[in-house]
N, C-alpha and C positions, 0 to 999 in steps of 0.2 A: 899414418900418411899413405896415399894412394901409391902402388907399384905403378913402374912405366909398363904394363899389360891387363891395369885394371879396369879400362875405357873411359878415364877421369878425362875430363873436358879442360882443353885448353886453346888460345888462343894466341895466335903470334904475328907478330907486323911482319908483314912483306912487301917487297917491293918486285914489280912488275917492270918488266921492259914493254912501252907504249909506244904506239906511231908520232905523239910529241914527247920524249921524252917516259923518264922514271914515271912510274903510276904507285901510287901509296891505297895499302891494299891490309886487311886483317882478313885471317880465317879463322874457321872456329875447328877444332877436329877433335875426335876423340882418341887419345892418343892409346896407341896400342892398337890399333882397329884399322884395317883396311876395307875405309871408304864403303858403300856398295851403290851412295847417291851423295851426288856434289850438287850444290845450288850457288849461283851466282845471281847477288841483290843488288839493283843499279839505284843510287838515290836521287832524291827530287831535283831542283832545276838549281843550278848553279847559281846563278844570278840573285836567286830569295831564299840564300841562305843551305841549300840542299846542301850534305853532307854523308859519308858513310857513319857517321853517327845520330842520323836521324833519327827521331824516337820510333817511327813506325816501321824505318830499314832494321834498325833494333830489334825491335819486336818480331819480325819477321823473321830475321837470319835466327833468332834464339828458337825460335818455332819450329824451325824448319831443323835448327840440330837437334832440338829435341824428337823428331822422328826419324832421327840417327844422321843425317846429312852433317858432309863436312861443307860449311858453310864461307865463301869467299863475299866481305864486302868490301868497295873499294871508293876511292876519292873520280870525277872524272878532272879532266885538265885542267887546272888551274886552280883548285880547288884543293884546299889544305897543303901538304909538300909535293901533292901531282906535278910534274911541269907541264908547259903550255897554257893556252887561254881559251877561251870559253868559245864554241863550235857553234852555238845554236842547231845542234843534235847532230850534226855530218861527223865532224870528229868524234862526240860523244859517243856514236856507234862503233868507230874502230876504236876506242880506247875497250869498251863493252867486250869486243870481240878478242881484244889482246886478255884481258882477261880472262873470259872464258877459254881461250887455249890454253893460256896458264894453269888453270883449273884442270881442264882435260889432261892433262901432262901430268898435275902434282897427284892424279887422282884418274890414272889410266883404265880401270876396273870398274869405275863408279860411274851410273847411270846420271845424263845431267839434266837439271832444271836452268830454268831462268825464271828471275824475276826481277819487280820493279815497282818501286811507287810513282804516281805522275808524270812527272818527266820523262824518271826510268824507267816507269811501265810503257813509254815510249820509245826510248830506247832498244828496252826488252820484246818491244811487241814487232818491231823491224828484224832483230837478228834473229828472232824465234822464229818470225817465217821464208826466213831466208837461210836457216844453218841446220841442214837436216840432222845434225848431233847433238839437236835440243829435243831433249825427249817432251817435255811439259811447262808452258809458259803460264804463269800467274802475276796479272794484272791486277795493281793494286791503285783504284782513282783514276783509271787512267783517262788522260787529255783527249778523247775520241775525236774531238774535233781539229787534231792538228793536220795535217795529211802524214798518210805512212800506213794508217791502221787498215788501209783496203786489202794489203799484203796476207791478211787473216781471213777475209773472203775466200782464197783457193789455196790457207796454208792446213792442214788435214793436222798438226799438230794438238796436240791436247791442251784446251785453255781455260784458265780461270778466270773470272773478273769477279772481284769483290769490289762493293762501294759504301757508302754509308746514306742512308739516306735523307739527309740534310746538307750535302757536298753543298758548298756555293760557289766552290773555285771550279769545277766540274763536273756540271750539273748531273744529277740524275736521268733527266728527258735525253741529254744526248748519248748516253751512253744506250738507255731504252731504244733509240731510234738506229742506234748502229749496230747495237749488237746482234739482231737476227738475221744480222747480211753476213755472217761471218763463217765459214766452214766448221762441220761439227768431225770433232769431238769439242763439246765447249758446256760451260756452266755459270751463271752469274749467280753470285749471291749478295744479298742485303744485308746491309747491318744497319738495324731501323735505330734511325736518332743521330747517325753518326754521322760527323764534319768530314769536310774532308783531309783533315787530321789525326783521325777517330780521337780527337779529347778524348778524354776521361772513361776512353770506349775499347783502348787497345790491350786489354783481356777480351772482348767480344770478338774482336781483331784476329787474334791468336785462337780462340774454341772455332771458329770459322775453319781457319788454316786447318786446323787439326782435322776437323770432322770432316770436310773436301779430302785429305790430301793423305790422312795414315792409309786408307786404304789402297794407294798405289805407292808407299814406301816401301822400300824392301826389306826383311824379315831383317833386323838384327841380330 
């Protein structure tokens, strides 16, 4: 059995104080280990089922501990034992934002990410260019055409956008057509074939993450 300073991976529910209420929240950490990069992962749209147990927020946050981050996902309002109701994104950004201080706080040394599928890449792409203690934002599908994403035109922040290239819910063209207005440091990558779910795609999902993003993880 693992010592408590072997850096065995565990995972524990928390709960978060939110501008409506309790926010229901897991992180992933490796116990024994102080942190050196935290990521917080916002899931898709409340309303169509989003959850922090999405298979792709899943896939994600496991990615992202696997290049050592202590990984925070969480419910937004109204949504699993969250309290409050559904924002159409205004509250969903301060729920966002309570978490991510939570994070800064549980994990005061560790460099932070944000991320996001869909929705929450929309969520994500608002307080990444508005919270200068977001070191790096990674867009996953994200909705380009909601308004908010102009914020990344003059935010100098480091960004990712990964898509698939068969999205039907977010198309491909619109993301082509907005992404080269957007302040550099920034990178898109394709994942050819893939829904905007990555079915049956989210190992291609994950070799993405990895090859973008070990090289600015911090040495374990």
């Amino acid at each position: 059995m693992s010592g408590p300073d072997s850096g065995a991976s565990r995972i524990v529910p928390v709960t978060i104080a939110g501008p409506a209420g309790e926010l229901e929240g897991l992180v992933n950490e490796h116990s024994g280990q102080d942190a050196r990069l935290a990521v917080l992962v916002c899931h898709p749209h409340p309303l169509y089922g989003g959850t922090l147990h999405n298979k792709v927020v899943h896939r994600a946050a496991a990615t992202f501990h696997e290049l050592g981050a202590a990984v925070l996902r969480f419910n937004f309002r109204g949504v699993g034992r969250s309290a409050g109701t559904f924002d159409d994104g205004e509250g969903e950004l301060e729920d966002a934002r309570a978490a991510f201080s939570w994070l800064e706080r549980r994990h005061p040394h560790a460099r932070t990410w944000l991320c996001g599928f869909s929705f929450g890449a929309w969520v994500a792409a608002r307080l990444g260019a508005a919270d200068a203690a977001v070191e790096r934002v990674v867009l996953l599908a994200p909705p380009v055409t909601r308004p908010g994403f102009d914020g990344l035109r003059t935010a100098h922040v480091p960004k990712l956008a990964v898509q698939g290239t068969a999205d039907t819910v977010c198309p491909p063209a619109d993301l082509e057509r907005e992404f080269p207005t957007w302040a550099e440091p920034k990178r898109l990558v394709w994942v050819e074939g893939a829904s905007h779910f990555f079915d049956r795609q989210l190992g291609d999902l994950a070799a993405a993450l990895t090859t973008e993003l070990a090289p600015f993880a911090p040495p374990r």
